[in-house]
C-alpha positions as CSV (number, residue, x, y, z in Angstrom):
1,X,0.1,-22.4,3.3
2,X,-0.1,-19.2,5.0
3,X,0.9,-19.4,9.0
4,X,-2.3,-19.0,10.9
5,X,-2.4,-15.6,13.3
6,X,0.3,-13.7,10.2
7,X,-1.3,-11.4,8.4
8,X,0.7,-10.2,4.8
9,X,0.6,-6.5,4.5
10,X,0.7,-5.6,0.4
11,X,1.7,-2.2,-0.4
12,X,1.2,-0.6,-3.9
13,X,2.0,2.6,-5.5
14,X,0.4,3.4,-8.9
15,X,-1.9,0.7,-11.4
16,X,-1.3,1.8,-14.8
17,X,-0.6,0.8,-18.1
18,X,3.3,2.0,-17.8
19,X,6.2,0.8,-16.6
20,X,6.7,1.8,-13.2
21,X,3.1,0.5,-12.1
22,X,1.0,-2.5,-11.4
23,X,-1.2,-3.3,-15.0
24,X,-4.7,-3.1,-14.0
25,X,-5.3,-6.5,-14.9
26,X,-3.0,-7.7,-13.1
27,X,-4.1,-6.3,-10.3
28,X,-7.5,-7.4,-11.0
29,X,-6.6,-11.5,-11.5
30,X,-4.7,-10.7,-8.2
31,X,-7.8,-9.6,-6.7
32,X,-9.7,-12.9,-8.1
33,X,-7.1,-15.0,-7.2
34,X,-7.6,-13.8,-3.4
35,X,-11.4,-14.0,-3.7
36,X,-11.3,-17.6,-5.2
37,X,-9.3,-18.4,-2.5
38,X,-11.4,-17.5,0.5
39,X,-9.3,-14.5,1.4
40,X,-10.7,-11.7,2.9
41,X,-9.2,-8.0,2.0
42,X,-9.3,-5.2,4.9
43,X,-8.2,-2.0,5.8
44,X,-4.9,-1.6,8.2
45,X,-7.1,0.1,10.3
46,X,-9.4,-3.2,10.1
47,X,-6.9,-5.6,11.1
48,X,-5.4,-3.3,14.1
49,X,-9.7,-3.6,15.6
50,X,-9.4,-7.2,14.9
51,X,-6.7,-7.9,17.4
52,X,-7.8,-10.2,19.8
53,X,-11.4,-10.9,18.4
54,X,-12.4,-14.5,18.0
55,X,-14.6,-12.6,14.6
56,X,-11.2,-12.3,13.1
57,X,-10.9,-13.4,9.5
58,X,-8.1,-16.5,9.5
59,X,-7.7,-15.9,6.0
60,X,-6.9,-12.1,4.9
61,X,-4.6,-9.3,3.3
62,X,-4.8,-6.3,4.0
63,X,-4.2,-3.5,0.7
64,X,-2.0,-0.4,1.1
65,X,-1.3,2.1,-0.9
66,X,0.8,4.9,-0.7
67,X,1.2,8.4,-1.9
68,X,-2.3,8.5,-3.5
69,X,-1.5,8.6,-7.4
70,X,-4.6,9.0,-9.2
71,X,-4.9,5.5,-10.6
72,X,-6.2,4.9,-7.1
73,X,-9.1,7.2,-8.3
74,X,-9.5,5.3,-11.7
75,X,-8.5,2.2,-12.0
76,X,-8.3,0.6,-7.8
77,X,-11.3,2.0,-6.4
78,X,-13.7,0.0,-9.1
79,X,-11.8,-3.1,-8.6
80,X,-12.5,-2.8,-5.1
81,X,-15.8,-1.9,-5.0
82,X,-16.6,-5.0,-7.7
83,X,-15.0,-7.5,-5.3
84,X,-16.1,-5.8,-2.1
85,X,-12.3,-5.0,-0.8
86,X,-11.4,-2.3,1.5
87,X,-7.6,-1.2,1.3
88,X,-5.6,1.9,3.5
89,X,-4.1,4.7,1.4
90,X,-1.7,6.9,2.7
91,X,-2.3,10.8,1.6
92,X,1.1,13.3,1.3
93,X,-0.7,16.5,1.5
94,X,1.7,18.0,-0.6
95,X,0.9,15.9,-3.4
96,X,-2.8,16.5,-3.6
97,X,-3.8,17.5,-7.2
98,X,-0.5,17.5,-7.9
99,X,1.7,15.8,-11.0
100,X,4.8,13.5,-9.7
101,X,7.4,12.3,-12.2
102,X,8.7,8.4,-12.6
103,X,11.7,8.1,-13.2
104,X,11.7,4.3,-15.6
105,X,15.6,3.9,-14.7
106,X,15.5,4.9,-10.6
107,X,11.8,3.6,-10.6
108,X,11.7,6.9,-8.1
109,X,9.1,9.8,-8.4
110,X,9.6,13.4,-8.0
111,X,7.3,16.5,-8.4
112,X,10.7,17.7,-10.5
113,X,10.0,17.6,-14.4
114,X,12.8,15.9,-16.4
115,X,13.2,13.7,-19.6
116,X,12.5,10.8,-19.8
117,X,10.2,11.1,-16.8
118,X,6.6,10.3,-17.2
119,X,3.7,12.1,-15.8
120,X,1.7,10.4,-13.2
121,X,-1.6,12.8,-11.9
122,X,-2.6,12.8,-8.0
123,X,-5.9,12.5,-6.4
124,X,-7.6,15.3,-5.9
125,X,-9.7,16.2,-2.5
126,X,-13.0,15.2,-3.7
127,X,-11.7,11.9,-5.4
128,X,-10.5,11.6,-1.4
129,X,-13.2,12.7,0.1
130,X,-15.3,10.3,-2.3
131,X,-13.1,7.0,-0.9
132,X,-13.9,7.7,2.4
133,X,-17.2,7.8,1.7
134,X,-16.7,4.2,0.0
135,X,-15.3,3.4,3.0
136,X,-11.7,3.1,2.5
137,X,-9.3,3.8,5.0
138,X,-7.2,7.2,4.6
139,X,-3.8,7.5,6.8
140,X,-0.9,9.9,6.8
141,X,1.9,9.9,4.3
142,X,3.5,12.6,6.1
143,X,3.1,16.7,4.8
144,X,5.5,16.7,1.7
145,X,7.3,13.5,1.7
146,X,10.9,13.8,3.0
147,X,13.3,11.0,4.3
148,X,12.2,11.5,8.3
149,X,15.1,10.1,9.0
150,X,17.4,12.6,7.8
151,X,15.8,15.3,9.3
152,X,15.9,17.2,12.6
153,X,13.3,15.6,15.3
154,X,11.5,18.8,15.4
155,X,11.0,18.9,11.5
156,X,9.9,15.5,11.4
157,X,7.6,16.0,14.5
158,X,6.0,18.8,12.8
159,X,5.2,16.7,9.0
160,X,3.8,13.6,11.3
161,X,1.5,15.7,13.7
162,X,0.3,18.1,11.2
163,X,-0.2,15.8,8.5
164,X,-2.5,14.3,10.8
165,X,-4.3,17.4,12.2
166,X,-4.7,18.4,7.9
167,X,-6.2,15.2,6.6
168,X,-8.5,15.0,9.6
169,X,-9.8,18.8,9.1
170,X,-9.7,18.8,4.8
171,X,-12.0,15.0,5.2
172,X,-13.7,15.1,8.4
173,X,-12.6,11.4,9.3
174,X,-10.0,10.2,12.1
175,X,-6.6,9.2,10.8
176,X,-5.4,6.5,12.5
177,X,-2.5,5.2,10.7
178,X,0.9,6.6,9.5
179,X,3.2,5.5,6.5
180,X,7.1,5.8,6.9
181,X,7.9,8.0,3.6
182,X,10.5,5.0,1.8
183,X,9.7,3.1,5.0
184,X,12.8,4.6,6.8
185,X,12.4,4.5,10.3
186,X,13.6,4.1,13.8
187,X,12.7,4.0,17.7
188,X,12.7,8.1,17.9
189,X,10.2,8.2,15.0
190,X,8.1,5.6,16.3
191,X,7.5,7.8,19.3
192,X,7.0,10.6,17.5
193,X,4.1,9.1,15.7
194,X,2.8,7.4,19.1
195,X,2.9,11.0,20.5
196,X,1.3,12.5,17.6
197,X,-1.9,10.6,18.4
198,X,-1.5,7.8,15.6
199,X,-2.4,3.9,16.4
200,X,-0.4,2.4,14.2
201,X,3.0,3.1,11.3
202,X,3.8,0.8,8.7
203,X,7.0,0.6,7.2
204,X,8.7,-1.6,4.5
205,X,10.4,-4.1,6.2
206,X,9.6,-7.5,4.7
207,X,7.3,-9.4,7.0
208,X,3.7,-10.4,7.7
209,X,2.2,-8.8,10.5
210,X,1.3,-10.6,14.3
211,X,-0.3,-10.4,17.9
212,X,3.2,-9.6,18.5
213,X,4.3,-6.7,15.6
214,X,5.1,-3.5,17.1
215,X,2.2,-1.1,16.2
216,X,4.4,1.7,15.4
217,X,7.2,0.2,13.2
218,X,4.6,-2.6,11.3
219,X,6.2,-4.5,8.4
220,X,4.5,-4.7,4.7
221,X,5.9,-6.7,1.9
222,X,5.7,-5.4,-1.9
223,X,3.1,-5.2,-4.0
224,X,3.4,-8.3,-6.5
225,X,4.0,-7.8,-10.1
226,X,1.9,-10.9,-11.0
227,X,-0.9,-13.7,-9.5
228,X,2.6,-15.8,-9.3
229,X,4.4,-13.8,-6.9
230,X,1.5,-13.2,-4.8
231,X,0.4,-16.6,-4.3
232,X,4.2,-16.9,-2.9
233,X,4.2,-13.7,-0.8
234,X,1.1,-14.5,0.6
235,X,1.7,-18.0,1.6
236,X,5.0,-17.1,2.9
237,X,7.1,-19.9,0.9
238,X,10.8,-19.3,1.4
239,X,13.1,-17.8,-1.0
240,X,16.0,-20.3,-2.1
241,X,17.0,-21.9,-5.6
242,X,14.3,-24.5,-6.7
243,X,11.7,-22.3,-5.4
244,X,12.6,-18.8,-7.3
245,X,13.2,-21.3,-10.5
246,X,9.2,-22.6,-10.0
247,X,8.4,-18.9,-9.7
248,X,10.4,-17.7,-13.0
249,X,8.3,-20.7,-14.9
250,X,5.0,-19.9,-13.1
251,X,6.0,-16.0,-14.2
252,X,6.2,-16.9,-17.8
253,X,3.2,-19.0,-17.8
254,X,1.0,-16.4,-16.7
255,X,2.3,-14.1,-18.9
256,X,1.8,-16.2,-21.7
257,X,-1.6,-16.9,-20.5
258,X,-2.5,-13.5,-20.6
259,X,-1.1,-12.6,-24.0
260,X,-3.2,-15.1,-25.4
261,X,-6.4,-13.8,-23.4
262,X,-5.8,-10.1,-25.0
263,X,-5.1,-11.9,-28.4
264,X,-8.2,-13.8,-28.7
């Protein structure tokens, strides 16, 4: 069962019926199987207030998601809204209104057109603006997206502090939180979004989060492809022979269910 006090941090990118995404219903029997199961499903932001309260919520997850594809607009907001979720998503400036290509090979996007890419659409500012108003949590993604890490300090300080001051003027909300673009980061970086005014940065280091995480360099663990692998990722079992053999049987059952479900 989960470990008491460790919080898993899911991040997702797009929910879509394609290949590089999370199938809506998935995503939806993953949100039933947390609600069945007594979990509660917050913000980033949410968690980093409940540090410390006796209120806090034993069992939770908090939702992320990153680079604000549109399918956050049309297909995760409902589902959160029916369950009563709140999630963090992480805005890249850059990419507002835009169209970002997957590649189905590199399972990597770019805002470069090529074939054998496929078109995924961005939120626009009002969809934004509108998920604040439901009360979702919107954090930095940085200005346009580039590997911090291989850039100079004084670039990199400019895409986290101004990402910050943008979002903050174009939505009239605080921005708390920062996303590590690939989740590339490191102690200078850390600062930099400390300095910048942030409270938190999550990267993608594989971890739950704890009393102890550092703030600035928090860990999240991928979003699952199924109800199987999140019922392992978010009770923490340990990865070794007999139990990724139970999870390739527990896979195919699923699947199988579900075929069935959309058959009938």
């Amino acid at each position: 069962m989960n470990t008491s006090g460790a919080t898993p941090v899911l991040y997702y990118h797009s929910v879509a019926e394609n290949c590089l995404s999370v199938y809506p219903s998935v995503f939806r029997a993953q949100l039933a199987y947390l609600e069945q199961h007594g979990y509660g499903c917050i913000s980033l932001g949410e968690w980093l207030t409940s540090q410390g309260s006796t209120q806090a919520v034993e069992r939770r997850v908090v939702l992320t998601f990153d680079d604000g594809f549109g399918s956050m607009w049309e297909n995760v907001l409902p589902l959160l809204k029916e369950f009563g979720f709140r999630a963090t998503f992480f805005i890249v400036p850059g990419y507002v209104g835009k169209t970002l290509w997957g590649d189905p090979l590199t399972r990597r996007w770019s805002m470069e057109e090529n074939h054998g890419r496929l078109p995924f659409s961005m939120m626009n500012w009002d969809q934004i603006v509108r998920m604040t108003e439901a009360h979702m949590e919107i954090g930095s993604h940085t200005l346009s997206h580039p590997d911090l890490t291989d850039i100079s300090e004084e670039d990199a300080r400019t895409e986290i502090c101004e990402s910050k001051e943008y979002l903050e003027e174009k939505l009239a909300v605080q921005v708390r939180g920062f996303c590590f673009p690939g989740g590339r980061a490191n102690g200078t970086l850390a600062r930099l979004v400390r300095e910048s005014g942030y409270d938190y940065a999550c990267t993608t280091q594989q971890a739950h989060v704890t009393t102890d995480s550092n703030h600035f360099l928090l860990p999240r663990i991928p979003g699952p492809a199924s109800v199987s692998d999140l019922f392992f990722r978010v009770n923490r079992i340990p990865s070794n022979l007999l139990t990724e053999s139970a999870l390739r049987v527990a896979r195919y059952l699923e699947t199988h269910r579900l075929e069935v479900r959309a058959i009938t």
